[in-house]
BAFI-3210 file (N, C-alpha, C; in Angstrom, 3 decimals, decimal comma, padded with zeros to 6 digits):
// residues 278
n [1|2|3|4|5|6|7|8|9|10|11|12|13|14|15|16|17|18|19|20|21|22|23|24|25|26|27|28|29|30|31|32|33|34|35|36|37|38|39|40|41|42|43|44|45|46|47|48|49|50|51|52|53|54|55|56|57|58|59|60|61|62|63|64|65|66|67|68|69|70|71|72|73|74|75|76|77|78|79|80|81|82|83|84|85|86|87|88|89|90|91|92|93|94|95|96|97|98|99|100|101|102|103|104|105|106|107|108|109|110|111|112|113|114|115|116|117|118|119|120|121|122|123|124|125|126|127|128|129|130|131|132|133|134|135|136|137|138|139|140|141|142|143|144|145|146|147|148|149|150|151|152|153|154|155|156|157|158|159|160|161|162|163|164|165|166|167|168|169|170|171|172|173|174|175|176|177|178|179|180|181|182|183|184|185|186|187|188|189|190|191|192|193|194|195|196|197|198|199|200|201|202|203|204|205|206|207|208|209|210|211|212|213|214|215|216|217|218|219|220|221|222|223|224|225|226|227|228|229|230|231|232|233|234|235|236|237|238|239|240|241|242|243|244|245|246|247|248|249|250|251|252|253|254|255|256|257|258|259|260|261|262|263|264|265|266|267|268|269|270|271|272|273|274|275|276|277|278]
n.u [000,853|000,751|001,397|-001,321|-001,987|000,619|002,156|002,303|004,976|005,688|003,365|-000,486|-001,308|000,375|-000,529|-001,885|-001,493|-000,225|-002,213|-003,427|-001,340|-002,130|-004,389|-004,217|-002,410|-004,088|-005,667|-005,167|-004,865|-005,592|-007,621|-008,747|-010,428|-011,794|-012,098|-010,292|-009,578|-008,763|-006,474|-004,073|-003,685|-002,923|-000,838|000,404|001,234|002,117|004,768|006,749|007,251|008,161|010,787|013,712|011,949|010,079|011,399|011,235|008,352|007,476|008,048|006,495|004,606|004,102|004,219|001,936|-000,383|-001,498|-003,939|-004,507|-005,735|-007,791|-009,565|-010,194|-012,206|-014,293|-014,660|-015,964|-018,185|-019,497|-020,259|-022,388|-023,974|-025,289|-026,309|-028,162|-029,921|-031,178|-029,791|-028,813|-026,950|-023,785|-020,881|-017,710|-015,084|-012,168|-011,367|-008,800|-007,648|-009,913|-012,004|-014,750|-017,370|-016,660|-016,252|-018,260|-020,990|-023,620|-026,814|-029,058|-029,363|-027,410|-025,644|-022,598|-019,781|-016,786|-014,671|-011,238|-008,233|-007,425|-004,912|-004,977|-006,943|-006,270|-003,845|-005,102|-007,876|-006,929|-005,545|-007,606|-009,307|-007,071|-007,698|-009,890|-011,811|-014,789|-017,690|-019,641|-022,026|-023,837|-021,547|-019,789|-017,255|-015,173|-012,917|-011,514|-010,438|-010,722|-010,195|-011,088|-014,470|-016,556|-018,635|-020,718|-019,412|-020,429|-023,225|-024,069|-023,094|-025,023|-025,768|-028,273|-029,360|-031,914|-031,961|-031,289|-027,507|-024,370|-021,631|-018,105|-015,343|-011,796|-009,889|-008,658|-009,389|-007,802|-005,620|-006,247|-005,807|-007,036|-009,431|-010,120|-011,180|-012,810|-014,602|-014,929|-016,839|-019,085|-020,024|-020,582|-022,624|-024,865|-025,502|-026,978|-029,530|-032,291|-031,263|-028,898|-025,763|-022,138|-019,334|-016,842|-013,230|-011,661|-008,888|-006,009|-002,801|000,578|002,155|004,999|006,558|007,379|006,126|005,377|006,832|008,708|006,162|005,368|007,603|007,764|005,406|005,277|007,936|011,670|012,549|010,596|008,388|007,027|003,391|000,616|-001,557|-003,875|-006,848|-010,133|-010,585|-011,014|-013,278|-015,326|-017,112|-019,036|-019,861|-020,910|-023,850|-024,825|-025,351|-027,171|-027,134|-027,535|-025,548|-023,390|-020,699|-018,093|-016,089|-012,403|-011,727|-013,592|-014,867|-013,377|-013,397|-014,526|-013,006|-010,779|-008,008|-005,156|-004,466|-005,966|-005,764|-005,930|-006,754|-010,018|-010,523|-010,342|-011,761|-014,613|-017,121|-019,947|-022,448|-025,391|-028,292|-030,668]
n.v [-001,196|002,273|005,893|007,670|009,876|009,169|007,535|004,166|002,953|000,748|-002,103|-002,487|-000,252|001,634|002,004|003,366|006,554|007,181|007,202|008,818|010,924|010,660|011,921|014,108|015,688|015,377|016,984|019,749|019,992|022,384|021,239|019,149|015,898|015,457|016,984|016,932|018,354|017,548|015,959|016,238|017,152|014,533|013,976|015,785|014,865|012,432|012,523|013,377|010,667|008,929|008,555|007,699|005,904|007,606|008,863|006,259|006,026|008,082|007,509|005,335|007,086|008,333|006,642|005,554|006,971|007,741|005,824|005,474|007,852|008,136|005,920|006,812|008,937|007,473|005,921|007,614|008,474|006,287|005,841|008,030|008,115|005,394|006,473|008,148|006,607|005,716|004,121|004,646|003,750|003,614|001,590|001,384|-000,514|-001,653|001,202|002,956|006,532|007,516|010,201|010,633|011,007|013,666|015,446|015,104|015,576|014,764|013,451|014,018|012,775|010,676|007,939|007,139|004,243|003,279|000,723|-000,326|-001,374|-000,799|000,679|002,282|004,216|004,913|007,024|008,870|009,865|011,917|013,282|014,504|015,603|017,909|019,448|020,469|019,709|018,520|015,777|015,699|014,087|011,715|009,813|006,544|004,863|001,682|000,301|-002,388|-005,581|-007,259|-009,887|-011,420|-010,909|-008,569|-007,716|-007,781|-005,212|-003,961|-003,660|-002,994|000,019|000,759|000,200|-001,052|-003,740|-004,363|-002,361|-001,289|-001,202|000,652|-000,982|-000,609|-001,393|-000,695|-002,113|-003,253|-006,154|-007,487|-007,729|-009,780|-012,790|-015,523|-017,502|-015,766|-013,107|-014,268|-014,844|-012,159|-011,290|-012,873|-012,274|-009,849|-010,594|-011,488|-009,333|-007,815|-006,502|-006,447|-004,673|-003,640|-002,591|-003,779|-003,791|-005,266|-005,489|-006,126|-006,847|-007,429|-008,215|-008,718|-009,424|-009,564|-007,619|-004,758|-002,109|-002,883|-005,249|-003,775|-002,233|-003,969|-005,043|-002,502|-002,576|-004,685|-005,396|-005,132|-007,728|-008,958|-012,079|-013,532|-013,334|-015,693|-016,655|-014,109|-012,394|-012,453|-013,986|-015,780|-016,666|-015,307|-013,502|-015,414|-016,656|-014,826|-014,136|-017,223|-016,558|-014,852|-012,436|-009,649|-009,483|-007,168|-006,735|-003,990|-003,094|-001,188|000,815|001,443|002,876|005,081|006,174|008,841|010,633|011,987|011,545|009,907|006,685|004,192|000,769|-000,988|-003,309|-005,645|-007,106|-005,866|-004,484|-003,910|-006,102|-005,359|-005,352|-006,020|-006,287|-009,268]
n.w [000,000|-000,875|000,877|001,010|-001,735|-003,443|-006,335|-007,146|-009,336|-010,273|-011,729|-012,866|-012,363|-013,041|-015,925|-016,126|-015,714|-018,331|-019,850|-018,694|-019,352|-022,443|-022,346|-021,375|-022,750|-025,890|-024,551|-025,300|-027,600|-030,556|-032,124|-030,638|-029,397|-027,426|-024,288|-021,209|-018,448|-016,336|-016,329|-016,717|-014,148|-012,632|-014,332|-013,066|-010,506|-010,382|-011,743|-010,158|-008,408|-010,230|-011,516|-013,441|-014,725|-015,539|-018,015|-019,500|-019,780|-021,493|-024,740|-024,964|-024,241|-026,656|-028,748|-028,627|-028,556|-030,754|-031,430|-028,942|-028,173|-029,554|-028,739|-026,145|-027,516|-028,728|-026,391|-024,743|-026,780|-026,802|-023,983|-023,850|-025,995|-024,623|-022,246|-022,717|-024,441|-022,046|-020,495|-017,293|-015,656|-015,116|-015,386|-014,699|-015,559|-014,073|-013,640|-013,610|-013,582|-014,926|-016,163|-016,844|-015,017|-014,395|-016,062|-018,620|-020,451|-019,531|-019,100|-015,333|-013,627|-014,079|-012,724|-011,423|-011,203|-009,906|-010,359|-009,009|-008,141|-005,134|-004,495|-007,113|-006,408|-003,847|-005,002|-007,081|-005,626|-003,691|-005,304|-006,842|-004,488|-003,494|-005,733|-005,515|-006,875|-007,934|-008,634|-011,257|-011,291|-009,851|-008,066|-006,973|-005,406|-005,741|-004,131|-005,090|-005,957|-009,336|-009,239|-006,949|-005,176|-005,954|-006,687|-004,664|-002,963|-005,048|-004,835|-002,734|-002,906|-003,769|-006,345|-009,187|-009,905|-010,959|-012,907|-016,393|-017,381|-018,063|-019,479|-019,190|-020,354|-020,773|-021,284|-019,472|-018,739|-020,198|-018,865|-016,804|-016,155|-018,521|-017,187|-014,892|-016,297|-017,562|-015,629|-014,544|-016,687|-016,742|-014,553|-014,544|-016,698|-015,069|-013,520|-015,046|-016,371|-018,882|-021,870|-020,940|-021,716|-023,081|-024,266|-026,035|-026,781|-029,888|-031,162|-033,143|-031,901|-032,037|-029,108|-028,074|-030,295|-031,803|-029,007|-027,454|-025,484|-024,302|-022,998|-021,086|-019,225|-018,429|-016,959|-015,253|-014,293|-015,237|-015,204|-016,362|-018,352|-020,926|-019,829|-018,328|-020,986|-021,258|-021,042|-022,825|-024,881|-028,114|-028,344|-027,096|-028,622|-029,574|-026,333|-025,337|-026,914|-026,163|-023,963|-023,232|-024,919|-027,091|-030,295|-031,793|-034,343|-034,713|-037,044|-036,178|-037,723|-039,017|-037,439|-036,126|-038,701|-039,345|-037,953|-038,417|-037,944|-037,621|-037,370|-038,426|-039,095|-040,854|-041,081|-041,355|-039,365|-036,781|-033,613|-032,330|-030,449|-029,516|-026,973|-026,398|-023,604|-023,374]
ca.u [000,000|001,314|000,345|-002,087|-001,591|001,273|001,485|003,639|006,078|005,427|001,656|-000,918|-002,184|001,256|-000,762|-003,303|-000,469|000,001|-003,521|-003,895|-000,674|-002,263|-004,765|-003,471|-001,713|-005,527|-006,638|-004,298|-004,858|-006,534|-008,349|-009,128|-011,538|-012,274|-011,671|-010,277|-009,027|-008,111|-005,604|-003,123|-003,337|-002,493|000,616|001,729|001,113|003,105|006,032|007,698|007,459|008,479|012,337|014,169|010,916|009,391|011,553|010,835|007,112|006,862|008,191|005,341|003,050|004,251|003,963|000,258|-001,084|-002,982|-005,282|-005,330|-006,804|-009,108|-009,966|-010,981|-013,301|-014,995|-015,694|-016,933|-019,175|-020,366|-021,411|-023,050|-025,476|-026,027|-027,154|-029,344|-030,854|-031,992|-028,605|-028,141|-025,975|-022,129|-020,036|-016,103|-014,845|-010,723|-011,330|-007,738|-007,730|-010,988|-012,702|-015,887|-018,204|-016,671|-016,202|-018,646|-022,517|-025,253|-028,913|-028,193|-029,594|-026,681|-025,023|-020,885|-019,536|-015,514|-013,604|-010,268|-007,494|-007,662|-003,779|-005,203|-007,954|-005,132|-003,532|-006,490|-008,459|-006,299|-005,100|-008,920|-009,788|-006,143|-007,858|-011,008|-012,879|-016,238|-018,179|-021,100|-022,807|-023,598|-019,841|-019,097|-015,392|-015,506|-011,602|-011,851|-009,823|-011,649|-010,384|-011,964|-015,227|-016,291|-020,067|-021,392|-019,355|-021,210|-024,753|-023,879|-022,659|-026,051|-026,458|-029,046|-029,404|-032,711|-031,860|-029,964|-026,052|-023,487|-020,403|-017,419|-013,944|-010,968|-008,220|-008,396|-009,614|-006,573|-004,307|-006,518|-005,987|-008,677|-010,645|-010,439|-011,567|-013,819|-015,111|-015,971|-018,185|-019,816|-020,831|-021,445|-024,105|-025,604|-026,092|-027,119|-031,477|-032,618|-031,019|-027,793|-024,496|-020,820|-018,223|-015,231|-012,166|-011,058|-007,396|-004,932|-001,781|001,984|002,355|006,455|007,110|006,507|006,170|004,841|007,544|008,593|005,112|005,288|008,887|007,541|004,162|005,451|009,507|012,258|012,913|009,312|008,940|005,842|002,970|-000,049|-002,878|-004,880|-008,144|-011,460|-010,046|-011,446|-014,971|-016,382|-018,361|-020,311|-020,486|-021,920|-024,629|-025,056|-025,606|-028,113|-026,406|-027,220|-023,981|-023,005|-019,228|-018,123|-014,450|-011,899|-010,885|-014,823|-015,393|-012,598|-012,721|-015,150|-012,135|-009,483|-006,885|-003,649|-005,269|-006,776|-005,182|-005,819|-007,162|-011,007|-011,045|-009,735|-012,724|-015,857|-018,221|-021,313|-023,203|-026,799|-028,709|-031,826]
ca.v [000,000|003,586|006,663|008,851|010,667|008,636|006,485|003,079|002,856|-000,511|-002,784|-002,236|000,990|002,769|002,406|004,522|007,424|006,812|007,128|010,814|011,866|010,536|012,820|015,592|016,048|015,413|018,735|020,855|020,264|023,322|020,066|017,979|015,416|015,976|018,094|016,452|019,542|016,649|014,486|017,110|017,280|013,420|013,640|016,527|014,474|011,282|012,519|013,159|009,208|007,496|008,930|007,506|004,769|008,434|008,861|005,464|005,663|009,188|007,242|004,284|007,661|008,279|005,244|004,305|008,366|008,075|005,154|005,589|009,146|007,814|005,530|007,630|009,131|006,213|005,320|009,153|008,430|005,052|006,385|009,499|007,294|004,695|006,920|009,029|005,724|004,870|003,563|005,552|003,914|003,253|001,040|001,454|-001,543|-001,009|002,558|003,987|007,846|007,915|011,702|011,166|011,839|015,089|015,982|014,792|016,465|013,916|013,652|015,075|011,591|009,424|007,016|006,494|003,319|002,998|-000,444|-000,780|-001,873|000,493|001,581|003,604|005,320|005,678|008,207|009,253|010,524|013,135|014,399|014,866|016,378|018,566|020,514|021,129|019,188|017,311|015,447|016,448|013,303|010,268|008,956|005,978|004,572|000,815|-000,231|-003,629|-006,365|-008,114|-011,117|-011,228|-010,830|-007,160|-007,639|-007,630|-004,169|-002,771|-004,008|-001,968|000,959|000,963|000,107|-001,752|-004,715|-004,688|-001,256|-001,273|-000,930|000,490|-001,631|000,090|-002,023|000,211|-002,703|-004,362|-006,961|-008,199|-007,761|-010,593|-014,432|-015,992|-017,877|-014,590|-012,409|-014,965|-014,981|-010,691|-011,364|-013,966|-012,130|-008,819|-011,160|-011,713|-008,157|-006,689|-006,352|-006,186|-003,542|-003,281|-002,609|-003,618|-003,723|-005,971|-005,086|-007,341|-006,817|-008,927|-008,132|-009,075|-008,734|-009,635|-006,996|-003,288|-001,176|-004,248|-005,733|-002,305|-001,825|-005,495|-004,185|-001,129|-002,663|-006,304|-005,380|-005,185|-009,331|-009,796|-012,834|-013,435|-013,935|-016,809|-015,815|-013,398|-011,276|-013,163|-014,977|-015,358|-017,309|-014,332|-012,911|-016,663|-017,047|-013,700|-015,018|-018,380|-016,305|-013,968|-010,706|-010,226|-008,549|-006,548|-006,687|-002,768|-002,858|-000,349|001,706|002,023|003,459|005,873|006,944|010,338|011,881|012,233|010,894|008,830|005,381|003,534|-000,423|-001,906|-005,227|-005,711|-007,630|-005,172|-003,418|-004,207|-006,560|-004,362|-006,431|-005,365|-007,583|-009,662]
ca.w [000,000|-001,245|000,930|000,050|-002,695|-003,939|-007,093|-007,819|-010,594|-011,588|-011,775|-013,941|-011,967|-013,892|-017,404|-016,407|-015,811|-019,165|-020,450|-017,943|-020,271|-023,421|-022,182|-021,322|-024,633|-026,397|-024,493|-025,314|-029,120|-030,909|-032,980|-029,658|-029,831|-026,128|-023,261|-019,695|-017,628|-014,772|-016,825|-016,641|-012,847|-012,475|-014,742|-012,620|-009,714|-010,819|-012,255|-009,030|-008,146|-011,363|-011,462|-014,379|-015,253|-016,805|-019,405|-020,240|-020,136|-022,174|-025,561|-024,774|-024,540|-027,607|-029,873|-028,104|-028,910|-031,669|-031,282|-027,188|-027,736|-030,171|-028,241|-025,335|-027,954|-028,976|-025,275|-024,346|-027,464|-026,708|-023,266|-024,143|-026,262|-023,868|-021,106|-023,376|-024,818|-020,631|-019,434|-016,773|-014,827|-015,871|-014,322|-015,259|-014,831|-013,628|-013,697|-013,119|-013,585|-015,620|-015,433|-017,157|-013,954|-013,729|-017,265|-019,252|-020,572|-019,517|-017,988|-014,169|-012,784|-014,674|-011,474|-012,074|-010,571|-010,904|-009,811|-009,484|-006,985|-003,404|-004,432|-007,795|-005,447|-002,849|-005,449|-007,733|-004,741|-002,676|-006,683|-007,302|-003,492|-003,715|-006,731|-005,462|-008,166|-007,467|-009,653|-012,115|-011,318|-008,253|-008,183|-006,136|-005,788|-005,033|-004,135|-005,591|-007,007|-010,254|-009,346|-005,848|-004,722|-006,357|-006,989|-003,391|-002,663|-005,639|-004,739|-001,339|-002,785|-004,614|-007,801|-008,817|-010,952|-011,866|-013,956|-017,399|-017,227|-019,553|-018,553|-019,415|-020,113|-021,351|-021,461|-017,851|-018,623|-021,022|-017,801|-016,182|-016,558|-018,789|-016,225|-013,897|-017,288|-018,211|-014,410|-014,437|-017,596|-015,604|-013,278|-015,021|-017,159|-013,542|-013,231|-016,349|-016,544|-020,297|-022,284|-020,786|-022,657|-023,603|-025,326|-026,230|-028,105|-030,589|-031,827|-033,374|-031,907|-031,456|-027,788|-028,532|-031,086|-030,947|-028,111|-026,367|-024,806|-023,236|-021,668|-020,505|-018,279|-017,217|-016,003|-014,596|-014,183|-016,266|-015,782|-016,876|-019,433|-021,309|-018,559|-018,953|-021,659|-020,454|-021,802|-022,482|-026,094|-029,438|-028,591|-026,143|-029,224|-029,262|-025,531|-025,351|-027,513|-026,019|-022,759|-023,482|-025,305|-028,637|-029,930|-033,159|-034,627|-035,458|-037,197|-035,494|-038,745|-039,963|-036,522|-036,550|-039,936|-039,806|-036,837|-039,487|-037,809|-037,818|-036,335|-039,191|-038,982|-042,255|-040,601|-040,769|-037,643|-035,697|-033,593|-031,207|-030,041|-029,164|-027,086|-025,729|-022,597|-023,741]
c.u [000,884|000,368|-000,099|-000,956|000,084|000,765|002,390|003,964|005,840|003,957|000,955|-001,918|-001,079|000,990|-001,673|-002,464|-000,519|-000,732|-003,566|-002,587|-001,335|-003,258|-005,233|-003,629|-003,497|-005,814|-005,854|-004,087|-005,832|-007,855|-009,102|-010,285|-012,511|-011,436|-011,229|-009,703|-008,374|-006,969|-004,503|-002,249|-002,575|-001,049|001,326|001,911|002,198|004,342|006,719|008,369|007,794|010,142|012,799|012,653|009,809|009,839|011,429|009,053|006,465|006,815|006,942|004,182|003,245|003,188|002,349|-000,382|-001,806|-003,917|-005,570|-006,262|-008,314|-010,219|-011,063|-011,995|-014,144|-015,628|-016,606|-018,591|-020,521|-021,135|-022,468|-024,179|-026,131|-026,804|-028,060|-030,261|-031,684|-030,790|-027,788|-027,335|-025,009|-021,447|-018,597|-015,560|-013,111|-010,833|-010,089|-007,951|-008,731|-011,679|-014,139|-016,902|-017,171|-016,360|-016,945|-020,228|-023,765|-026,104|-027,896|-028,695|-028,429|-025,871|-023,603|-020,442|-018,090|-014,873|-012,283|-009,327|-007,542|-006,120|-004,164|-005,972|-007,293|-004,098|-004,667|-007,356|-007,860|-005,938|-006,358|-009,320|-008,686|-006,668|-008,891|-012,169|-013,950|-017,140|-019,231|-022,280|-022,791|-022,115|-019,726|-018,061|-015,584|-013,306|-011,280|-010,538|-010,898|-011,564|-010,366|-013,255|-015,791|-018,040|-021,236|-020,927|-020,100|-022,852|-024,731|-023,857|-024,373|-026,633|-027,694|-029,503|-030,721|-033,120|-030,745|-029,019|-025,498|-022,379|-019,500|-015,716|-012,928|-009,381|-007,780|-008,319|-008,331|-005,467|-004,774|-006,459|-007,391|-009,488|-010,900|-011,575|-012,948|-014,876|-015,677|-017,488|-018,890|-020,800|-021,565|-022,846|-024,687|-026,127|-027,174|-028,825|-030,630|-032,084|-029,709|-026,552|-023,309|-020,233|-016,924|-014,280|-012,051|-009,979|-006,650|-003,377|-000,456|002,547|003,872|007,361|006,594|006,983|005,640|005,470|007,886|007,356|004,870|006,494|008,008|006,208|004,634|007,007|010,219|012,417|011,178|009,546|007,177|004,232|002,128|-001,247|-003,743|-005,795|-009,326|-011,415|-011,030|-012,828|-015,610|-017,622|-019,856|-021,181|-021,356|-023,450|-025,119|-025,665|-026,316|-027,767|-026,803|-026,045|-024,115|-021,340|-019,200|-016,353|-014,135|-012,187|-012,516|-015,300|-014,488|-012,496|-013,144|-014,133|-011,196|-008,157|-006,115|-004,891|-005,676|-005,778|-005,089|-006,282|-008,881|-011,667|-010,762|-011,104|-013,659|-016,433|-018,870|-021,861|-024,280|-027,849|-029,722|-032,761]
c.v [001,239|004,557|007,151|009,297|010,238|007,652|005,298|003,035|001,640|-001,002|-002,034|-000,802|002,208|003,262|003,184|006,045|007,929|007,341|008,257|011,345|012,195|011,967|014,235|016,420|016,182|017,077|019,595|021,373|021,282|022,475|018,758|017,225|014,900|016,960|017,027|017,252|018,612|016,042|014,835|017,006|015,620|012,987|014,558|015,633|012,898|011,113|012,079|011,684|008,851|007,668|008,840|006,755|006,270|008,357|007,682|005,495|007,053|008,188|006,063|005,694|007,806|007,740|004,576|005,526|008,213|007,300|005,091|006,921|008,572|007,012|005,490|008,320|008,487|005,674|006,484|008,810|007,472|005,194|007,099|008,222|006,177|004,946|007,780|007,681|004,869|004,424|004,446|004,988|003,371|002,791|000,854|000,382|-001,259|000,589|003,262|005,417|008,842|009,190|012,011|011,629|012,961|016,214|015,867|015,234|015,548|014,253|013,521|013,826|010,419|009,153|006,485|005,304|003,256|001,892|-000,345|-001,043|-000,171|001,143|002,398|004,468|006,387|007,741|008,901|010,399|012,003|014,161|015,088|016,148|017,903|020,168|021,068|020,746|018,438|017,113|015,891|015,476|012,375|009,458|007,808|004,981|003,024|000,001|-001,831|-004,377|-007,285|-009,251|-011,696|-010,849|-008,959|-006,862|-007,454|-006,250|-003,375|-002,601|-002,903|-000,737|001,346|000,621|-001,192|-002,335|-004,725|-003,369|-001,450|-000,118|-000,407|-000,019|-001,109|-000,559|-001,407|-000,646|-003,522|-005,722|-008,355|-008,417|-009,181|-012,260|-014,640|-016,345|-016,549|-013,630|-013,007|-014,827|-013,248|-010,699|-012,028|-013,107|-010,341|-009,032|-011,284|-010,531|-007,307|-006,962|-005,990|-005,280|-002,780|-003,280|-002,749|-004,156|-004,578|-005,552|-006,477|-006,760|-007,719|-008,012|-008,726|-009,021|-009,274|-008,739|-005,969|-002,620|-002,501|-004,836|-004,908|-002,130|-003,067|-005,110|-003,396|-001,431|-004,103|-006,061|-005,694|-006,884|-009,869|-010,791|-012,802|-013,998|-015,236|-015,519|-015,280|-013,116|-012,408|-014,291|-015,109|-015,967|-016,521|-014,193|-013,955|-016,961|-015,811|-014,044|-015,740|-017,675|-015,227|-012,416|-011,241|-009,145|-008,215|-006,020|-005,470|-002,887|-001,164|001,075|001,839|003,134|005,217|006,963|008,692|011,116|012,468|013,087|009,965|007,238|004,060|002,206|-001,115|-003,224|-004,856|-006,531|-007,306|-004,459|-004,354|-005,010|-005,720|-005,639|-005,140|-006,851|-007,982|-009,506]
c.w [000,000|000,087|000,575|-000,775|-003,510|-005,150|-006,925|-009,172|-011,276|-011,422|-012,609|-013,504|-012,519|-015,188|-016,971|-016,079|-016,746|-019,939|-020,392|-019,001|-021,331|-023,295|-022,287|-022,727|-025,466|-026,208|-024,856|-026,897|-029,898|-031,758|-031,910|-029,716|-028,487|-025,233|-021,870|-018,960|-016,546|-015,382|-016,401|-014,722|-011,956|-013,118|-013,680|-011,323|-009,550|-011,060|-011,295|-009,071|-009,241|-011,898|-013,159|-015,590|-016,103|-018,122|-020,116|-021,035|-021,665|-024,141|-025,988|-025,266|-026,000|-029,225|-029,832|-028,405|-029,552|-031,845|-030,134|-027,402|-028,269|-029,307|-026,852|-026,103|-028,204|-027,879|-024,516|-025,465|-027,257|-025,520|-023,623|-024,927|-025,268|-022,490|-021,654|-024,199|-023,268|-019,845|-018,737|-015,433|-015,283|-015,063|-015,094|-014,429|-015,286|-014,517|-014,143|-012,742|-014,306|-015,171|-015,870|-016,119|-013,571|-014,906|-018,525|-019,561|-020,495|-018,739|-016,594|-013,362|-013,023|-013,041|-011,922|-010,510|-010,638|-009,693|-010,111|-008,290|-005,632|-004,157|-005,375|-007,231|-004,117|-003,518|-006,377|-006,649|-004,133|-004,159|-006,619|-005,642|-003,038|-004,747|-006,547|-006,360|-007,400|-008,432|-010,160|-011,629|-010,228|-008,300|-006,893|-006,516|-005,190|-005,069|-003,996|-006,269|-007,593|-009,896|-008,075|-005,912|-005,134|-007,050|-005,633|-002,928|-003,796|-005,379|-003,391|-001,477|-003,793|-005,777|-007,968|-009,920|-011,730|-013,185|-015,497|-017,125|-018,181|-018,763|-019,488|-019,444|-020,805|-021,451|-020,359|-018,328|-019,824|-020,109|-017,148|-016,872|-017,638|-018,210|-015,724|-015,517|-017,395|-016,784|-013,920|-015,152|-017,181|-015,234|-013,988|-015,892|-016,184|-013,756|-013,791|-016,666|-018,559|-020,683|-021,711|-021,806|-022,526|-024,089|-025,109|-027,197|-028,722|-031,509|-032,137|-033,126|-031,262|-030,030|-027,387|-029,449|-030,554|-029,550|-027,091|-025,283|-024,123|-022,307|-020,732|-018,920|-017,548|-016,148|-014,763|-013,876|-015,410|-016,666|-015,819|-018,316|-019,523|-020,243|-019,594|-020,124|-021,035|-021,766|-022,280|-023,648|-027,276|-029,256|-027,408|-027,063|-028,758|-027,975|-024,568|-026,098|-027,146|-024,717|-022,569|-023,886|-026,698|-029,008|-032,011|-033,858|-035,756|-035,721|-037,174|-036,949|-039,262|-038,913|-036,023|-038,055|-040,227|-038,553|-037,478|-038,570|-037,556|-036,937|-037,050|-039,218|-039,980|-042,185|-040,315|-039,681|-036,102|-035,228|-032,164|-030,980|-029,094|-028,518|-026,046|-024,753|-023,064|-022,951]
res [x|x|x|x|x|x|x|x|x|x|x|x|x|x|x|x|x|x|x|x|x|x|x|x|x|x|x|x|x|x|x|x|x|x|x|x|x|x|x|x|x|x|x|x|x|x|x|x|x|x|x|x|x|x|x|x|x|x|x|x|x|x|x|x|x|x|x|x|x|x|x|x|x|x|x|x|x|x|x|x|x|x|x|x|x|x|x|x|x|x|x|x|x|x|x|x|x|x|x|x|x|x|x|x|x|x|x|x|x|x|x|x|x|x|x|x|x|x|x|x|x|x|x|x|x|x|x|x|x|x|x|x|x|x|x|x|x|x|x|x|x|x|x|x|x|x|x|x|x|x|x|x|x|x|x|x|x|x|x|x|x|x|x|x|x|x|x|x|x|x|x|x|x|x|x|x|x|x|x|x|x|x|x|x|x|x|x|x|x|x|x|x|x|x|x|x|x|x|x|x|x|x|x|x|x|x|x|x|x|x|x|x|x|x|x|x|x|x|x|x|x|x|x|x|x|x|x|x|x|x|x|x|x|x|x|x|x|x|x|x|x|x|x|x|x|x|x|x|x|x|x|x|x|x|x|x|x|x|x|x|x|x|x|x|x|x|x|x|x|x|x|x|x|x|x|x|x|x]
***
């Protein structure tokens, strides 16, 4: 455990650092394809702690810039419709440094949920209460590990199953084992009343070449070696399906293409499973 207002240098609560740079940089563009006024305040907050392991991570922000920003647009978007189509409550599942409840323009009843380990809330929190910020919308923080017990602290903190969800995954769930991965969706099908929503990535990539092996170091240690397969694997779309979602496959580069910019992949199986609750 870090104190307050501290971050750690290595685990998978250093990519979301990462993300608040990608951020950053986003707002600051006269062309931005959002606004986060907070992202900024989390890089300044980090630097301190990460010594030499910055100048490693800035070249990662780098090389991951132009489809992470996008990417943050794509999930601003995908909310924004799913709480104006009734889904008003959002559950961010491994949150990190996420700012939409406090930056974002929805109905004034929408309910934010964010999971993720107690050490990102440990620093996240005191950055956020430091600036004086408070949210636009019902925010509760549930300091959770996914692959523990993380459905009974949310039933507590309120939410309430028999309402449609938008479930919200930004990349966690590729850090987690398959069973464990396979064992959130589980349980988020438990939750999810008729008409709930989300989303799977589907990418094909090298996680040996690239920038890959670098973020592998900086998140695990430098003598990291390839871990076990993680992320939910190529027959989710089906057992989404088999398990009451009906689901709709949106490729990355069709979904991207009206932002005009850098991002586009050239692979049409790069992109989404949409899924919606029966």
């Amino acid at each position: 455990m870090t104190e307050a207002g501290q971050v750690p240098v290595a685990g998978v609560a250093m990519t979301a650092i990462g993300v608040a740079v990608i951020r950053a940089r986003e707002s600051q563009r006269p062309d931005r394809l959002y606004d986060d006024p907070f992202a900024q305040l989390f890089a300044d907050a980090a630097k301190p702690f990460f010594g030499q392991r910055w100048d490693r991570l800035l070249p990662l922000v780098d090389m991951f810039f132009d489809g992470r920003t996008i990417g943050v647009r794509l999930v601003d978007d995908h909310v924004e419709d799913a709480v104006r189509q009734g889904n008003r409550q959002v559950v961010i599942v491994g949150a990190g440094l996420d700012t939409r409840a406090f930056r974002m323009d929805l109905p004034a009843e929408t309910r934010f949920f964010e999971l993720d380990l107690p050490v990102t809330f440990d620093f996240k929190e005191p950055v956020l209460e430091r600036a004086g910020v408070t949210p636009r919308y019902e925010r509760h923080v549930l300091p959770v590990d996914l692959r523990e017990e993380w459905a009974e602290p949310l039933l507590a903190q309120g939410f309430r199953p028999e309402e449609p969800t938008h479930w919200v995954d930004e990349g966690v769930l590729g850090y987690l084992t398959r069973p464990d991965a396979q064992r959130v969706v589980e349980k988020i099908t438990e939750l999810s009343a008729p008409g709930s929503r989300f989303g799977v990535a589907k990418f094909a990539v090298d996680a040996d070449t690239g920038p890959y092996p670098e973020l592998r170091r900086l998140v695990s240690g430098d003598d990291a070696a390839p871990g076990e397969l993680g992320g939910l694997g190529p027959d989710i779309g089906d057992w989404l399906i088999a398990n009451g979602w009906d689901t709709e496959f949106r490729a990355w580069d069709d979904m991207v293409a009206g932002y005009d910019r850098p991002g586009v992949t050239g692979d049409p199986t790069n992109g989404t499973i949409f899924a919606v609750r029966r």
